[in-house]
MMTF fields as JSON, N, C-alpha, C and O atoms, coordinates in Angstrom:
{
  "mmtfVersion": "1.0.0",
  "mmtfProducer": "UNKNOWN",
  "numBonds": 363,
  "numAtoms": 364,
  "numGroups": 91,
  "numChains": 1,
  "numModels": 1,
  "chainsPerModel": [1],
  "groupsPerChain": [91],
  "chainIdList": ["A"],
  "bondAtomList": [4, 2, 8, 6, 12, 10, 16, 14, 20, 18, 24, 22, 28, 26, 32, 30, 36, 34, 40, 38, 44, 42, 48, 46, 52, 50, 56, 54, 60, 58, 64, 62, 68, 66, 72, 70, 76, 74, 80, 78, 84, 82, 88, 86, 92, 90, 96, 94, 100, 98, 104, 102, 108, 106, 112, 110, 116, 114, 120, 118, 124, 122, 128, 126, 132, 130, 136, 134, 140, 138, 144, 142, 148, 146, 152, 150, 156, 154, 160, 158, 164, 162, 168, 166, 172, 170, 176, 174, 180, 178, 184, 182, 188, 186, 192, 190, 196, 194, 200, 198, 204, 202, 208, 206, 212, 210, 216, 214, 220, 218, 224, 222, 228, 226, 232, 230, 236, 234, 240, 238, 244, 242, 248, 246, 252, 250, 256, 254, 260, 258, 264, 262, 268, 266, 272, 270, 276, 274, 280, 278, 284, 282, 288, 286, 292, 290, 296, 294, 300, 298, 304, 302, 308, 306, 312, 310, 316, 314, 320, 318, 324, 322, 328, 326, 332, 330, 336, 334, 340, 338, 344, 342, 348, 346, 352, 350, 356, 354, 360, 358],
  "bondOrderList": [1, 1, 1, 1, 1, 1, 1, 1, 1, 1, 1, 1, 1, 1, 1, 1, 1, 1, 1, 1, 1, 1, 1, 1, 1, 1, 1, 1, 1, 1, 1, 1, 1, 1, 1, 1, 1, 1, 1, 1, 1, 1, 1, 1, 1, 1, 1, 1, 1, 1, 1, 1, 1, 1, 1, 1, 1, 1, 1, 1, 1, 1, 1, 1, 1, 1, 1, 1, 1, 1, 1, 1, 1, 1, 1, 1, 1, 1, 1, 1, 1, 1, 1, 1, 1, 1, 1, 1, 1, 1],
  "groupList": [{"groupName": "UNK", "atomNameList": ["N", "CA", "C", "O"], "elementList": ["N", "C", "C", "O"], "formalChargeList": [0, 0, 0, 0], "bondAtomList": [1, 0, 2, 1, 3, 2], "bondOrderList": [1, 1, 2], "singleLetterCode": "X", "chemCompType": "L-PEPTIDE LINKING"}],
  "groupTypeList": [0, 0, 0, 0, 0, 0, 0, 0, 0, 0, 0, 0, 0, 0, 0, 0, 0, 0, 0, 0, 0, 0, 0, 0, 0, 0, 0, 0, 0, 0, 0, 0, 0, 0, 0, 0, 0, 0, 0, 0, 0, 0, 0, 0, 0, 0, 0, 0, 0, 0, 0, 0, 0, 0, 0, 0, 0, 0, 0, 0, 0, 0, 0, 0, 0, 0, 0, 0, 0, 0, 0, 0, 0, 0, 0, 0, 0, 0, 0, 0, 0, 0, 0, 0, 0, 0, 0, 0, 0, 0, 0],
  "groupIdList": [1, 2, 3, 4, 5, 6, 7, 8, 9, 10, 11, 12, 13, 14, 15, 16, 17, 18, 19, 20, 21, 22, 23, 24, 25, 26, 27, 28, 29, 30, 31, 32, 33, 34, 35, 36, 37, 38, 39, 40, 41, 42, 43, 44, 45, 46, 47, 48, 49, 50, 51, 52, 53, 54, 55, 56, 57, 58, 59, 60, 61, 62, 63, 64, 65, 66, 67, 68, 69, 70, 71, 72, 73, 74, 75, 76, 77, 78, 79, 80, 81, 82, 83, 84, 85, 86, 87, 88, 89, 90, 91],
  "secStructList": [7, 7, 3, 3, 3, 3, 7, 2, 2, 2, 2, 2, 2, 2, 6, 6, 1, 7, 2, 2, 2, 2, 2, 2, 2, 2, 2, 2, 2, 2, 2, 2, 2, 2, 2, 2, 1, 1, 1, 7, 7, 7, 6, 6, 7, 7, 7, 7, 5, 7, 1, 1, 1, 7, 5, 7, 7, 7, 1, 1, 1, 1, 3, 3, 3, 7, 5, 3, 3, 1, 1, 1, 3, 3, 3, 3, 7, 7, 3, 3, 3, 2, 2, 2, 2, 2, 2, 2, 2, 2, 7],
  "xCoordList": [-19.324, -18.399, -18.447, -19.454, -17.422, -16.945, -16.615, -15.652, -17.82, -17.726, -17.21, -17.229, -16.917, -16.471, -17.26, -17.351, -17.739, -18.856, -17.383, -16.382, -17.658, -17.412, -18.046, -18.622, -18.129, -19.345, -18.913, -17.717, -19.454, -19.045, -18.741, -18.355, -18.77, -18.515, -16.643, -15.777, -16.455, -14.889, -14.473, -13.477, -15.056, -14.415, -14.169, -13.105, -15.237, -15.154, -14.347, -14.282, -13.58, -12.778, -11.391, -10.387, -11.249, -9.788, -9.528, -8.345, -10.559, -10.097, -9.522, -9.166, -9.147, -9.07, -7.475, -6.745, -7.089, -5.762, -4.416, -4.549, -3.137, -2.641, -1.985, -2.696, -1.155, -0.684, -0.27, -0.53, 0.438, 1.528, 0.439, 0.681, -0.943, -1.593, -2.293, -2.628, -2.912, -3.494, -2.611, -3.118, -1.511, -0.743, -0.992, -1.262, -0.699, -0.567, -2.046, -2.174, -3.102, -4.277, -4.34, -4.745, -3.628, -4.141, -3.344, -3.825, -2.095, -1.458, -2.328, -2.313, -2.974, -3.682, -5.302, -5.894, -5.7, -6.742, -6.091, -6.619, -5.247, -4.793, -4.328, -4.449, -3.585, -3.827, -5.293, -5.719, -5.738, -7.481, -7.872, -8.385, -7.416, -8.104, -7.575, -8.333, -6.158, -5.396, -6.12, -7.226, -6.11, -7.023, -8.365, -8.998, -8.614, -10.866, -10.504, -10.996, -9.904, -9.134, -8.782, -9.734, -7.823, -7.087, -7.524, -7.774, -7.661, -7.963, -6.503, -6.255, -5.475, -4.469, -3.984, -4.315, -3.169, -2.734, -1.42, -0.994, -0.714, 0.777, 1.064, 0.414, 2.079, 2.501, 2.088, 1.618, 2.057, 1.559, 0.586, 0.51, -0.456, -1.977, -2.665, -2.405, -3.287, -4.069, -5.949, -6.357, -6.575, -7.897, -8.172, -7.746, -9.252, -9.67, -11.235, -11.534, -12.436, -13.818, -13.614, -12.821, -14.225, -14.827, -16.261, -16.695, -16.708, -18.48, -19.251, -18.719, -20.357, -21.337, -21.366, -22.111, -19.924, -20.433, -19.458, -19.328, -18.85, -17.898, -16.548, -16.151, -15.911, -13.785, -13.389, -13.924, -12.026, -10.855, -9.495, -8.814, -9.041, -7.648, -6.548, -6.826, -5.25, -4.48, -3.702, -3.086, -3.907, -2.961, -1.647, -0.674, -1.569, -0.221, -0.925, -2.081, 0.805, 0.411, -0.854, -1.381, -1.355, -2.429, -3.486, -4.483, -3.772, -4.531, -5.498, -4.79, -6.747, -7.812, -8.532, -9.008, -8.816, -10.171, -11.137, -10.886, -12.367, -13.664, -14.106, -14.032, -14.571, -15.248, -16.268, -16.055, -17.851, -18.857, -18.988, -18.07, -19.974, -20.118, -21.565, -22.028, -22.324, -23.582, -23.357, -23.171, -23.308, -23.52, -22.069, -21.242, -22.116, -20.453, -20.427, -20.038, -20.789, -20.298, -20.0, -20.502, -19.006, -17.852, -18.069, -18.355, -17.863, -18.537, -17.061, -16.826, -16.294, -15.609, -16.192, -16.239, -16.526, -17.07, -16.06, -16.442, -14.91, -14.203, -12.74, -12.414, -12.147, -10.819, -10.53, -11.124, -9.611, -9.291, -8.544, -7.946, -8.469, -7.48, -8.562, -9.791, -7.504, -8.342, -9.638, -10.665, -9.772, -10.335, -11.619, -12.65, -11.563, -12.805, -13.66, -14.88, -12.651, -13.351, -14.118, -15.134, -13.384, -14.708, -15.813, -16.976, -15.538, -17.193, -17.814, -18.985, -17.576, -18.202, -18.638, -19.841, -18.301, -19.117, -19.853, -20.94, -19.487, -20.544, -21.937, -23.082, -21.655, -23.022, -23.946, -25.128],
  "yCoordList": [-2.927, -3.62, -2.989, -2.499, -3.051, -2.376, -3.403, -4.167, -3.201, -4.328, -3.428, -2.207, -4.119, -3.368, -4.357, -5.583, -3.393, -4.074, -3.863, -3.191, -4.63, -4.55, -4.262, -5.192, -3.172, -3.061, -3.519, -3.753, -3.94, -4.476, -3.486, -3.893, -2.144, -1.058, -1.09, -0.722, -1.536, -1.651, -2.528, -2.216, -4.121, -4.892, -4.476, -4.763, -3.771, -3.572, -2.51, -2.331, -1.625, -0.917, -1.591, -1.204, -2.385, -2.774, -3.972, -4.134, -4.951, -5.568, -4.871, -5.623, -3.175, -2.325, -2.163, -1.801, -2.349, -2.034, -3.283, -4.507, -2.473, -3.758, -4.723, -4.501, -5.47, -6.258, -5.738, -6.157, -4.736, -3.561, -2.671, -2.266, -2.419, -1.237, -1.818, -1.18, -3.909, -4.62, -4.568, -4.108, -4.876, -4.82, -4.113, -4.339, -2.971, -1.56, -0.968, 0.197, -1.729, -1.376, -2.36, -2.066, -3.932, -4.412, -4.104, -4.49, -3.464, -2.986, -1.712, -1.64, -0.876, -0.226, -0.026, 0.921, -1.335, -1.854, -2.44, -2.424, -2.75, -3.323, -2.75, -3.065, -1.525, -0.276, 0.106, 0.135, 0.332, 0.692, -0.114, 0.343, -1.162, -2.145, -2.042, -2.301, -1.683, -1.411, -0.184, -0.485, 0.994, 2.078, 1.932, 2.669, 0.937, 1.105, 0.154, 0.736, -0.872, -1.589, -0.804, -0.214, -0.444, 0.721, 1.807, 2.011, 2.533, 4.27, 4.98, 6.119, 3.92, 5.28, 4.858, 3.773, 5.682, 5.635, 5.21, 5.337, 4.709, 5.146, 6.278, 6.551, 6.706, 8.032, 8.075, 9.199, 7.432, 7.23, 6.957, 6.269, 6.9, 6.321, 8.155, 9.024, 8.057, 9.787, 9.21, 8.718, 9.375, 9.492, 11.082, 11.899, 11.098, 12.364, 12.579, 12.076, 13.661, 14.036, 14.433, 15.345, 13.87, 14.364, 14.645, 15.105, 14.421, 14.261, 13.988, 13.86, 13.949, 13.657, 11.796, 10.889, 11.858, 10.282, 9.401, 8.178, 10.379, 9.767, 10.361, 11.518, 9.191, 9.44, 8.777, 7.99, 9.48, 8.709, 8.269, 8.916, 7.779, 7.36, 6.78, 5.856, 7.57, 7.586, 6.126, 5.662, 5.522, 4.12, 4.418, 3.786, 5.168, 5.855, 7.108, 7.528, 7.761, 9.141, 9.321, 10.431, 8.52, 8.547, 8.165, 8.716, 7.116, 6.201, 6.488, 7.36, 6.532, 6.236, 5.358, 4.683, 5.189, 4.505, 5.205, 6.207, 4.873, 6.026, 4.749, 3.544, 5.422, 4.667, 6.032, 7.19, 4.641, 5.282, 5.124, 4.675, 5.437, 5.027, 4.906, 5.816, 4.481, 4.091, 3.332, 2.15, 4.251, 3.977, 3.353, 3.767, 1.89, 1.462, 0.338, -0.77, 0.523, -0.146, 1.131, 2.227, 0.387, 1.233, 0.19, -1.007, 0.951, 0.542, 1.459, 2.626, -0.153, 0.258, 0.162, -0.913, 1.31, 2.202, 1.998, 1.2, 2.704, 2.64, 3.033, 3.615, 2.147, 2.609, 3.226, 2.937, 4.442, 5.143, 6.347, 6.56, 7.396, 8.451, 9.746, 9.723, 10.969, 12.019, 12.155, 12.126, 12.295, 12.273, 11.614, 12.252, 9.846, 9.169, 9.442, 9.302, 10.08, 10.417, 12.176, 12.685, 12.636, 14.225, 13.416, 13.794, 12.285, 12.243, 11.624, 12.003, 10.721, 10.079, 10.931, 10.937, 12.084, 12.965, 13.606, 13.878, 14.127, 14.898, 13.804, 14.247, 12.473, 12.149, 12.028, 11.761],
  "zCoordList": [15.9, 15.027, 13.633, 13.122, 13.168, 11.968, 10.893, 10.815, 9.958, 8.721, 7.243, 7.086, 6.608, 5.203, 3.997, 3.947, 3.14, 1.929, 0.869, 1.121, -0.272, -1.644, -2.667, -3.23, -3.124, -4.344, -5.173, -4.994, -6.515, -7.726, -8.533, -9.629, -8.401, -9.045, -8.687, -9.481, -7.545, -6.915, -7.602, -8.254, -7.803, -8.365, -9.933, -10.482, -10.631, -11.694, -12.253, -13.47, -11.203, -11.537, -11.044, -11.642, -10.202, -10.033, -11.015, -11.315, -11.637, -12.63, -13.595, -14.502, -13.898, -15.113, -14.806, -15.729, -13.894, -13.611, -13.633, -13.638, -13.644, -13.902, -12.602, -11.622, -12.333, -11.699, -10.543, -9.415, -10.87, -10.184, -9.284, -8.147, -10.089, -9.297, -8.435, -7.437, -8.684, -7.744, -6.684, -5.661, -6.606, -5.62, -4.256, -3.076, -5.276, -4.141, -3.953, -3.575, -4.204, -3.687, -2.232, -1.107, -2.894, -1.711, -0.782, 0.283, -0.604, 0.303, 1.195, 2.424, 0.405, 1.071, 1.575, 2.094, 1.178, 1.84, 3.451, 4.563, 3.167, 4.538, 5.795, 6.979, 4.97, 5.771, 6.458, 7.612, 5.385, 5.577, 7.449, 8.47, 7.148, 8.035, 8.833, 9.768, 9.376, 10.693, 10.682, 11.132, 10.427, 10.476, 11.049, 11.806, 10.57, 10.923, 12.592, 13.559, 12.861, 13.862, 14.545, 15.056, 14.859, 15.562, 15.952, 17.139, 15.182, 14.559, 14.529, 14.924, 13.895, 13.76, 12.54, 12.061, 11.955, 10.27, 10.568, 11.715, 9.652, 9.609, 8.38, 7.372, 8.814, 8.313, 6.775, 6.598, 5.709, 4.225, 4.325, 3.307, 4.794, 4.805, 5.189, 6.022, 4.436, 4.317, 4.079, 3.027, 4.975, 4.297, 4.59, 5.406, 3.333, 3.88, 3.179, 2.096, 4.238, 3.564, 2.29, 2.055, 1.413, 0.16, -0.149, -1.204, 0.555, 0.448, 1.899, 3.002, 1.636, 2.604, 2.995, 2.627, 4.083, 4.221, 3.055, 3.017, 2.166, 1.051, 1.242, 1.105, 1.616, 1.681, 0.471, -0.311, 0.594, 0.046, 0.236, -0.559, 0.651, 0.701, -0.574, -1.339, -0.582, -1.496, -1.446, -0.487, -2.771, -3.235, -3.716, -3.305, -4.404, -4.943, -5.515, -5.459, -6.377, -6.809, -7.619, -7.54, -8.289, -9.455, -8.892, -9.359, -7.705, -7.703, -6.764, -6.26, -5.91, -5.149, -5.043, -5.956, -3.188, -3.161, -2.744, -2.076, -3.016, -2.776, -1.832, -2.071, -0.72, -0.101, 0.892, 1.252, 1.055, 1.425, 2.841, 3.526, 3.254, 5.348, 5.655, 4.966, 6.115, 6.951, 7.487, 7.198, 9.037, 10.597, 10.116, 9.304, 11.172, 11.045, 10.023, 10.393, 8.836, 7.842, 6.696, 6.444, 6.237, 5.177, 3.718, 3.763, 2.553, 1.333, 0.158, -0.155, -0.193, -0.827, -2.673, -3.271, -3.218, -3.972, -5.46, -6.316, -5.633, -7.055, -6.008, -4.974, -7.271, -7.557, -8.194, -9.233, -8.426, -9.711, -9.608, -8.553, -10.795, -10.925, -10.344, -10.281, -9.917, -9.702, -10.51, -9.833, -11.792, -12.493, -12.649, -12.862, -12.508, -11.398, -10.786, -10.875, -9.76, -8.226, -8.741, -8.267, -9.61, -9.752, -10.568, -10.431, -11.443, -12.216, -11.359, -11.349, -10.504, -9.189, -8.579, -8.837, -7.55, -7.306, -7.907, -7.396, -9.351, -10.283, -10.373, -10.467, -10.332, -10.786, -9.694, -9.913]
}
């Protein structure tokens, strides 16, 4: 079974955004979840490796979620711009 965590690092980056970008995150969390359910995408839903064990999938043009993996639990990590996601890996 396939569980999904929330870090507070997630919450603390999607409180930063506005109304419009909550939206369309939770639209693609939901995706996320027909995805981890299923295993198939629909055609706008892209994850892809970034790291060891660390993805991302696109919210809109600007936007990401970083999410982590151990075994079958998934660990949604930050929301944010390209930019985010390189100091997230840099650190």
């Amino acid at each position: 079974m396939r569980r999904v965590f929330v870090l507070s690092s997630f919450e603390r980056t999607l409180k930063k955004l506005s109304l419009r970008e909550k939206r369309e995150v939770v639209s693609s969390l939901e995706e996320f979840n027909v995805f981890l359910e299923t295993g198939k995408a629909s055609f706008g839903f892209r994850m892809k490796k970034i790291g060891d064990e660390k993805y991302e999938f696109r919210v809109n043009i600007k936007l990401r979620v970083i999410v982590t993996t151990e075994g079958n639990d998934f660990y949604l990590v930050l929301v944010g711009t390209h930019d985010d996601v390189k100091r997230y890996l840099k650190a």
